[in-house]
C-alpha positions in Angstrom: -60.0 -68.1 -60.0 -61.1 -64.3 -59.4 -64.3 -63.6 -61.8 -62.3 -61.0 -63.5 -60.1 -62.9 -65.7 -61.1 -63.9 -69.1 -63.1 -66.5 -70.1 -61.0 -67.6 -73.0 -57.8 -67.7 -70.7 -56.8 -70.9 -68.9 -54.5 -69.7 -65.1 -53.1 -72.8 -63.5 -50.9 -72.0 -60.9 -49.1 -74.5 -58.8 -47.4 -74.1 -55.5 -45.5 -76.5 -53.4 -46.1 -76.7 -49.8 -43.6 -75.1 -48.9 -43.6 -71.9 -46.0 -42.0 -69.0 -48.2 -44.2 -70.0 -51.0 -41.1 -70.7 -53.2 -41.5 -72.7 -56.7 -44.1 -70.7 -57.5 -45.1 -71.0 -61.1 -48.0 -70.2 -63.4 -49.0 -70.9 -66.9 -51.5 -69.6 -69.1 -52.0 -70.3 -72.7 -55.4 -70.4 -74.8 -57.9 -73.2 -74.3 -57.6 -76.3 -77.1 -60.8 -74.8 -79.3 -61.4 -78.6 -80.4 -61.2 -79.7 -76.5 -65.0 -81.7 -76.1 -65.6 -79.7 -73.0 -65.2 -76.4 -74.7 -68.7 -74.9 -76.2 -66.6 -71.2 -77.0 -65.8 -71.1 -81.1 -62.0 -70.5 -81.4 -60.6 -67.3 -80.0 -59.5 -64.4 -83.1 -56.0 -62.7 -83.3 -56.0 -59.6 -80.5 -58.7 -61.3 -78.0 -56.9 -60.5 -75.2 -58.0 -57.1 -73.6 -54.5 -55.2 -74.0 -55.8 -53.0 -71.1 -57.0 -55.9 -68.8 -54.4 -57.3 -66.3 -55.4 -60.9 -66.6 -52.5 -61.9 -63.9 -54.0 -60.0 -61.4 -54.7 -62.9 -59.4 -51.1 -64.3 -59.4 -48.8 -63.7 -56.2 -45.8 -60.9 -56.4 -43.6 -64.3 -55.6 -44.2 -66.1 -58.8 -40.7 -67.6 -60.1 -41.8 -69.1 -63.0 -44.4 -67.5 -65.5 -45.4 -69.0 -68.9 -47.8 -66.9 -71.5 -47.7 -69.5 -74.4 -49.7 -68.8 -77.6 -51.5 -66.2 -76.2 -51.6 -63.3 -79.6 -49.4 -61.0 -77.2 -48.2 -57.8 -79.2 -47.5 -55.7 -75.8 -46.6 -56.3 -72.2 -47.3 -53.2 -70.6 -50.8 -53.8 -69.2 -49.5 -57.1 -67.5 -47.4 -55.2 -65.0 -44.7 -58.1 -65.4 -42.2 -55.0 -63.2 -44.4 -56.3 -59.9 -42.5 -59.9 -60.2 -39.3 -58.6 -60.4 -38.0 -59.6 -56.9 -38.8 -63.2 -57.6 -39.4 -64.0 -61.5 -36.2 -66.2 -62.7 -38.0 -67.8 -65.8 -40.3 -65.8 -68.4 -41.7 -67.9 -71.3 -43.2 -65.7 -74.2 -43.7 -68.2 -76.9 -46.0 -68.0 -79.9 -46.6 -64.7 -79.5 -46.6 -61.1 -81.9 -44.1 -59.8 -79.7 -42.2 -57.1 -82.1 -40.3 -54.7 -79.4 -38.6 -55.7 -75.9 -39.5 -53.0 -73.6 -36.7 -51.7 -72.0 -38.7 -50.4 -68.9 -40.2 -53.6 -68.3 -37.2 -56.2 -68.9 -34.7 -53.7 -67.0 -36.6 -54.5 -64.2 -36.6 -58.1 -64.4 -33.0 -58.0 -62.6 -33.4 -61.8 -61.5 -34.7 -63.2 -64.5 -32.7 -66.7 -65.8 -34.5 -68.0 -68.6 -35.9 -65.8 -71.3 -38.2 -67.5 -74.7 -39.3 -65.4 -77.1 -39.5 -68.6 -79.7 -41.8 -68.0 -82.6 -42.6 -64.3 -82.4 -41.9 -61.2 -84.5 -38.6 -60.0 -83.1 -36.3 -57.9 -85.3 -34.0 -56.0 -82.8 -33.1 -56.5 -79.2 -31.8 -53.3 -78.5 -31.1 -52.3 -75.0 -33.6 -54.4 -73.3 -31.6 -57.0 -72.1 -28.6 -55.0 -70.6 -29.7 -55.6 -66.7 -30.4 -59.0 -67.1 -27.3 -60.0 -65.3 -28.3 -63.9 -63.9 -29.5 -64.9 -67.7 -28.4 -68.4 -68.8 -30.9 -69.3 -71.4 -31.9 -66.9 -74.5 -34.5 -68.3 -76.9 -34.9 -66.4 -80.3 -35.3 -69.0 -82.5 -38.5 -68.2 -84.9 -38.3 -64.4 -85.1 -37.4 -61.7 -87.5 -33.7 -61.2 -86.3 -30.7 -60.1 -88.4 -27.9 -60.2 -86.6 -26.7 -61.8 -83.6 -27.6 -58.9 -80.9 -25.2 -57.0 -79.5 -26.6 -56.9 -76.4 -25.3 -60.5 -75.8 -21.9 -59.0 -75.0 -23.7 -57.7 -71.7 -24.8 -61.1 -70.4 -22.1 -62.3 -68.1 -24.1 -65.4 -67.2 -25.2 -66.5 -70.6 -24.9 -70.0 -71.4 -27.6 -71.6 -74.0 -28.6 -69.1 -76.5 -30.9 -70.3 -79.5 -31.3 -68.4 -82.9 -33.2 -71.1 -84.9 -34.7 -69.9 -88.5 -33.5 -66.6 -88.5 -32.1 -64.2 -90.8 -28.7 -63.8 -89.7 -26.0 -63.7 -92.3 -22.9 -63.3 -90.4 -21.6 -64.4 -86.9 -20.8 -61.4 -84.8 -20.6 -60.3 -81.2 -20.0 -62.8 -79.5 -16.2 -61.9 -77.7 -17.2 -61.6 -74.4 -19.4 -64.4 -74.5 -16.9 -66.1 -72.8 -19.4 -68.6 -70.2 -21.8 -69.8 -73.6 -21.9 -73.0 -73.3 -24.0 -73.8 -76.4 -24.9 -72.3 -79.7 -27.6 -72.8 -81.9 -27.6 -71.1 -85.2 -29.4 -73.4 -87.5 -32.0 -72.4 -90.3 -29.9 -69.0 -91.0 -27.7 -67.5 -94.1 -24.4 -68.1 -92.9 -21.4 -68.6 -95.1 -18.7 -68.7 -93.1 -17.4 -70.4 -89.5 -16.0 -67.4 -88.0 -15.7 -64.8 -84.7 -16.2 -67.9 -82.4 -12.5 -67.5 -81.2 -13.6 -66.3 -77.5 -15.8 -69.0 -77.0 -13.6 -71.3 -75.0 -15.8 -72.9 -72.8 -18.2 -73.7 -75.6 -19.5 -77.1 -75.6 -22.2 -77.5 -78.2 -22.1 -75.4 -81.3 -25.4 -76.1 -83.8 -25.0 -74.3 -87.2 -26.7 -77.0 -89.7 -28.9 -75.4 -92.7 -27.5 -72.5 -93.7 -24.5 -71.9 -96.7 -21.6 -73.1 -94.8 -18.9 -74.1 -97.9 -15.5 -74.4 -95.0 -15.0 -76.5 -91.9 -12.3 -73.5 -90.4 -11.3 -70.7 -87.3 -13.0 -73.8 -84.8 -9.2 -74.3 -83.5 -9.9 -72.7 -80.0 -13.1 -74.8 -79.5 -11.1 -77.0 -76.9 -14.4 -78.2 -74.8 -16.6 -78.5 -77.6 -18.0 -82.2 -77.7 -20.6 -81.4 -79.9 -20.8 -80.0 -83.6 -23.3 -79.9 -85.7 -23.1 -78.5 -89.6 -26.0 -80.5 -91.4 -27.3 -79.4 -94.8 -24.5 -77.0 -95.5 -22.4 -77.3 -98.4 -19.0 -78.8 -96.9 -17.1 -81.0 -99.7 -13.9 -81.8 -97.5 -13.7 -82.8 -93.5 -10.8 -80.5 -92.4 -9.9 -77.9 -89.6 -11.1 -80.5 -86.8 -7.3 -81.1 -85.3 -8.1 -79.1 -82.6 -11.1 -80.2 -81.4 -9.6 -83.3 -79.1 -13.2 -83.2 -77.1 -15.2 -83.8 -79.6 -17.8 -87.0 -79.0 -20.2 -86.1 -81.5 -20.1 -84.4 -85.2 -22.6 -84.4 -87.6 -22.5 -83.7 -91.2 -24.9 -85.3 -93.0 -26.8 -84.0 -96.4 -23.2 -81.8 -97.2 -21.2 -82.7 -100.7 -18.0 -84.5 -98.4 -16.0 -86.4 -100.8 -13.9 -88.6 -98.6 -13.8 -89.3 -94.5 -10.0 -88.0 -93.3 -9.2 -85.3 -90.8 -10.5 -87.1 -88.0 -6.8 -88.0 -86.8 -7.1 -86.3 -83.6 -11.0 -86.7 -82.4 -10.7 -90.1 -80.4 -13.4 -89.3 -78.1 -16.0 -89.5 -81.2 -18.6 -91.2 -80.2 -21.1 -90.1 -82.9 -19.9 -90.1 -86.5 -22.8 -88.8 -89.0 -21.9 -88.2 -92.7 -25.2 -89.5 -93.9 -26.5 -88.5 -97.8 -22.9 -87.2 -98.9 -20.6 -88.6 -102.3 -18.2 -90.8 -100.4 -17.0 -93.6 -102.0 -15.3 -95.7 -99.4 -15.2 -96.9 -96.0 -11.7 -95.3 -94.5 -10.0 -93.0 -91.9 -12.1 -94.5 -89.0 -10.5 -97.7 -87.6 -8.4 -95.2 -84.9 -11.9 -94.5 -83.7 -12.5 -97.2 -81.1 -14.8 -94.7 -79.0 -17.2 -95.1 -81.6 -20.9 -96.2 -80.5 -22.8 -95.0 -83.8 -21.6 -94.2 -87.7 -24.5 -93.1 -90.0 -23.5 -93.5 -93.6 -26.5 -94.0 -95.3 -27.0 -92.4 -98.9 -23.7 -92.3 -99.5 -21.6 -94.4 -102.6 -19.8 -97.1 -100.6 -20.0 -100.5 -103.1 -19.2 -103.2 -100.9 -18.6 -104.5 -97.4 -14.9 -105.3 -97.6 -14.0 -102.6 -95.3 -15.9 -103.9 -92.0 -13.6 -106.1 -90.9 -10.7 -103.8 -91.2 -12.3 -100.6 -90.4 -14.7 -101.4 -87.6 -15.0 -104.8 -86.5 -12.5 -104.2 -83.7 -14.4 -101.0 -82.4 -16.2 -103.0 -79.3 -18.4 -100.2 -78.4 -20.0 -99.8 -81.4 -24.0 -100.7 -81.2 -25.1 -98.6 -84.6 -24.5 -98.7 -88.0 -26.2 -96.8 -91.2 -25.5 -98.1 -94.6 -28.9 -97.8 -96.3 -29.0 -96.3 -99.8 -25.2 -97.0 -100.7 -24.4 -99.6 -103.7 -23.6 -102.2 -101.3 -27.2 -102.1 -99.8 -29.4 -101.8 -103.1 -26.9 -104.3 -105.3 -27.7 -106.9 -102.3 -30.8 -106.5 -100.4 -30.8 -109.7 -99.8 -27.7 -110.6 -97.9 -26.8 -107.0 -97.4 -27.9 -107.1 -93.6 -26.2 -111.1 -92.7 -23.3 -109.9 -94.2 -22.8 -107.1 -91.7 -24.2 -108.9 -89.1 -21.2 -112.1 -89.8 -18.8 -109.0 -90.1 -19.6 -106.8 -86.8 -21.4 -109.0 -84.1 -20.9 -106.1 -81.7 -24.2 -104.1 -83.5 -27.1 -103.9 -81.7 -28.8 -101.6 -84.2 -28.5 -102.0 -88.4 -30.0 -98.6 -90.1 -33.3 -98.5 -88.9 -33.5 -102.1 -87.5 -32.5 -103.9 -84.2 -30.7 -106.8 -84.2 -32.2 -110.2 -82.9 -30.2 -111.8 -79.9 
């Protein structure tokens, strides 16, 4: 590489052969400071010359550009602007990135992928509004309040993350009508709500925040995924409508009873791990069913096997650790179930011997 890039910063740039020089991509991040081959001491927060324009040497057709972990604050001096014509994926992570420039990011017209994971993000603003071809949005780890309005200008979106967050409320999402999947986990959300436009929504991630309400999911048609773990849920209701679903998780909640699950007989994923139910029931219309994770739970005996699941041929894995029926028995707890459901291939944490 040219002399003038830092010494601390690591370039490697990849190109397959190719005549338009397409697939171009490039990645820099900081060295490993306990790498063998390294005699620098660890690089301080702010290293990087904020004036210095360390990409220099990288092509004007560069698709793909990552600038992991690097103690960015400010983008300016890297003249992202000159990629525009080509750049479709930007990756920004582990950063101290606190403002999205709008003159740089309304430039970056082709851009498809955007992570900003683990940075200092409050507010999105108007950055984002020419970003027409975005799919993926990665916010997760940041400083964020509020779901960003500016997603309602993102025709393309489909995968947006908002991991550990601060958002207390789910807003602005009607016209995210081609969102494909949601992640809102690790926030300080109450209540299931504003997700009516979502109809093409597949995946919907919400576990760890203050969810008390399984409701308003009714126009959720496609979704095949849903995830609410750690909330505080005490009854499984408001699921009649989602006919789609294959897998639902909801373990570490306060459910008091499995029902409601009339109408999902595409589940093939059943988690209600560490809750207070008392009984194996409500499941035997299930026959889709490949795992059921139950651990934790207060189930006393086996009885309900046979009735329940023994005539579900596609199921391979079962979790019952940590109910009465394991710790009163340890000793025949696992032949038992094994007698019961010869179909398992998997019993809590253990594979079964063929």
């Amino acid at each position: 590489m040219a002399s003038d890039v830092p010494a601390a910063v690591q370039i490697e740039s990849t190109e397959n052969i190719v005549p338009d020089r397409s697939n171009l991509s490039a990645r820099v991040v900081l060295p490993d400071p306990e790498d063998a081959d390294s005699d620098e001491d660890p690089p301080e927060d702010g290293f990087i010359e904020e004036d210095r324009d360390f990409l220099s040497e990288l092509p004007d057709e560069t698709e793909d550009l990552e600038l992991v972990h690097l103690r960015l604050k400010t983008l300016g001096y890297l003249r992202l602007p000159r990629f525009a014509g080509h750049l479709k994926k930007l990756c920004l992570r582990q950063n101290f990135i606190s403002q999205l420039d709008p003159e740089i990011f309304h430039s970056l017209t082709k851009l498809q992928e955007l992570d900003l994971y683990d940075n200092k993000v409050k507010h999105v603003d108007d950055a984002l509004d020419t970003l027409s071809e975005l799919s993926v949005l990665d916010l997760s780890f940041n400083l964020v309040r509020t779901v960003p309005e500016a997603l309602q200008r993102l025709p393309s979106l489909q995968t947006v993350y908002f991991v550990q967050n601060r958002i207390s409320k789910i807003t602005n999402l009607q016209a995210s009508v081609s969102l494909r999947s949601l992640e809102l986990g690790g926030n300080k959300i109450r209540t299931i709500e504003n997700l009516d436009a979502l109809v093409n929504l597949e995946e919907l991630w919400i576990g760890k925040n203050k969810i008390a309400k399984l409701e308003n999911l009714g126009t959720l048609k496609r979704l095949k995924i849903l995830s609410l773990q750690s909330n505080r849920i005490t009854k499984l209701e408001g699921l009649e409508e989602l006919d789609s679903l294959e897998e639902l998780y909801l373990s570490h909640n306060g459910v008091q009873r499995i029902e409601g699950l009339d109408h999902n007989l595409k589940l093939t994923t059943l988690d209600l791990g560490n809750n207070f139910i008392p009984e194996l029931e409500n499941i035997s219309h299930l026959t889709n069913l490949q795992e059921l994770w139950m651990s934790g739970n207060k189930i006393p005996t086996l009885h309900a096997l046979d009735s329940q699941l023994k005539h579900i041929e596609t199921l391979e894995t079962l979790y019952l650790e940590g109910n009465p029926c394991q710790t009163t028995d340890m000793t025949g707890y696992r032949r038992k179930i094994i007698l019961a459901l010869p179909q398992l291939k998997q019993i809590d944490a253990t594979y079964v011997k063929t």
